[in-house]
VOPA-798221 format. One line per 5 residues: number of its first residue (from 1); for each residue x, y, z of C-alpha. Coordinates in nm, 3 decimals, decimal comma. Example, Ala and Ser with C-alpha at 12.3 -4.5 7.8 and 13.67 -1.06 7.14 Angstrom:
// VOPA-798221
1	1,230:-0,450:0,780  1,367:-0,106:0,714 .
***
This chain:
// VOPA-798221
1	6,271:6,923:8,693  5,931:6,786:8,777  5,714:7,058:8,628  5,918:7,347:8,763  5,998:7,659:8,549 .
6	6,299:7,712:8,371  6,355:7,991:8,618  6,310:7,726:8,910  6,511:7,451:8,747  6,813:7,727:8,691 .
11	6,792:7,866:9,059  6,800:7,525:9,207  7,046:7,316:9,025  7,259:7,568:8,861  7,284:7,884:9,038 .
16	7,399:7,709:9,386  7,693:7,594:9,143  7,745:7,929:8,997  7,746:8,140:9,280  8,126:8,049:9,416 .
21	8,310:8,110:9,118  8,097:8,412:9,037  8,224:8,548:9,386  8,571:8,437:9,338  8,586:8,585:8,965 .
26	8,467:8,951:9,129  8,704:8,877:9,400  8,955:8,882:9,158  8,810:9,195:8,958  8,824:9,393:9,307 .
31	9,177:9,313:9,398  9,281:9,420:9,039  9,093:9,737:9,038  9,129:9,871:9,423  9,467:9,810:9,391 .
36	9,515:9,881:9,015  9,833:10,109:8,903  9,904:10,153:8,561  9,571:10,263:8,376  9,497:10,553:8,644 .
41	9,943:10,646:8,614  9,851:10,664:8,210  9,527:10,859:8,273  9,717:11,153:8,436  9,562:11,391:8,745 .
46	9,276:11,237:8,880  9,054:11,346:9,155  9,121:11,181:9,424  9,362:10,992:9,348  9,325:10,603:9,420 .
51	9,570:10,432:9,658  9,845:10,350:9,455  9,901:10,627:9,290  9,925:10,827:9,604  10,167:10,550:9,710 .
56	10,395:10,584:9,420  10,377:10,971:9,507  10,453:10,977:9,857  10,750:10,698:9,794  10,911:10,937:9,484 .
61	10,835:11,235:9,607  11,202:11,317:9,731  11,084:11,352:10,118  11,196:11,059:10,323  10,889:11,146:10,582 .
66	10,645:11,035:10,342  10,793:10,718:10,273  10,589:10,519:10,585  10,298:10,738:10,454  10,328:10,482:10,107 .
71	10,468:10,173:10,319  10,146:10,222:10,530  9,876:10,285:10,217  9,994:9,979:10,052  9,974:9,779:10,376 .
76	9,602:9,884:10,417  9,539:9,792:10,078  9,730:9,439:10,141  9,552:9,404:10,468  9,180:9,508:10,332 .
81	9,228:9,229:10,017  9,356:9,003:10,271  9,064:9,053:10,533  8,809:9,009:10,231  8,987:8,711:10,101 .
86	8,979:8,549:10,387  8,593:8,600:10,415  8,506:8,519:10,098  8,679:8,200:10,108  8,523:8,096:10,416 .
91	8,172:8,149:10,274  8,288:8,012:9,947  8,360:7,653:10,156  8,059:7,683:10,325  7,907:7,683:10,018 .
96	8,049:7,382:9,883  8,109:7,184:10,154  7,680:7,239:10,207  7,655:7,138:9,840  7,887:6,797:9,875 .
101	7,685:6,723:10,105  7,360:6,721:9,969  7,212:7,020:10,174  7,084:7,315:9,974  7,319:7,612:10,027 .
106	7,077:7,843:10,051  6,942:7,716:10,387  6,583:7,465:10,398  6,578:7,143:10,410 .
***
């Protein structure tokens, strides 16, 4: 790379490659764990107790008034993935549409 470092070479041709699917792989890690059911079901009483676990409570819980309570947790937790989704995806194009192009995605020239 012209006398640069191997530090330099990796942070200009191979980390503005990395850096989408790295955010789309913990994308994917978040979505699994905030909204994860069966390890944390297995694991017993926790403290507090994540979101779908208090979902599945509310909805089996034999009292038909906290049924929207679980309908409305697991719509949050739809609408939060959704929202960050969205937002990563959008910065994710960004990203490669700056490197198709030719312009470092980083910003400079």
């Amino acid at each position: 790379m012209l006398g640069g470092s191997h530090f330099q070479a990796f942070k200009v041709a191979e980390w503005p490659w990395l850096v989408p699917t790295l955010l789309e792989t913990g994308l994917i890690l978040f979505m699994f764990i905030f909204a994860a059911f069966e390890v944390p079901f297995l694991l017993g009483v926790t403290y507090p107790k994540m979101f779908s676990i208090l979902a599945y409570d509310w909805f089996y819980s034999g009292n038909w008034e906290n049924r929207g309570y679980a309908f409305a947790s697991l719509s949050l937790i739809s609408g939060i993935i959704l929202l960050i989704t969205l937002f990563l995806f959008w910065v994710i194009q960004k990203k490669r549409w700056l490197l198709a192009h030719g312009k470092r995605a980083g910003g400079g020239p």
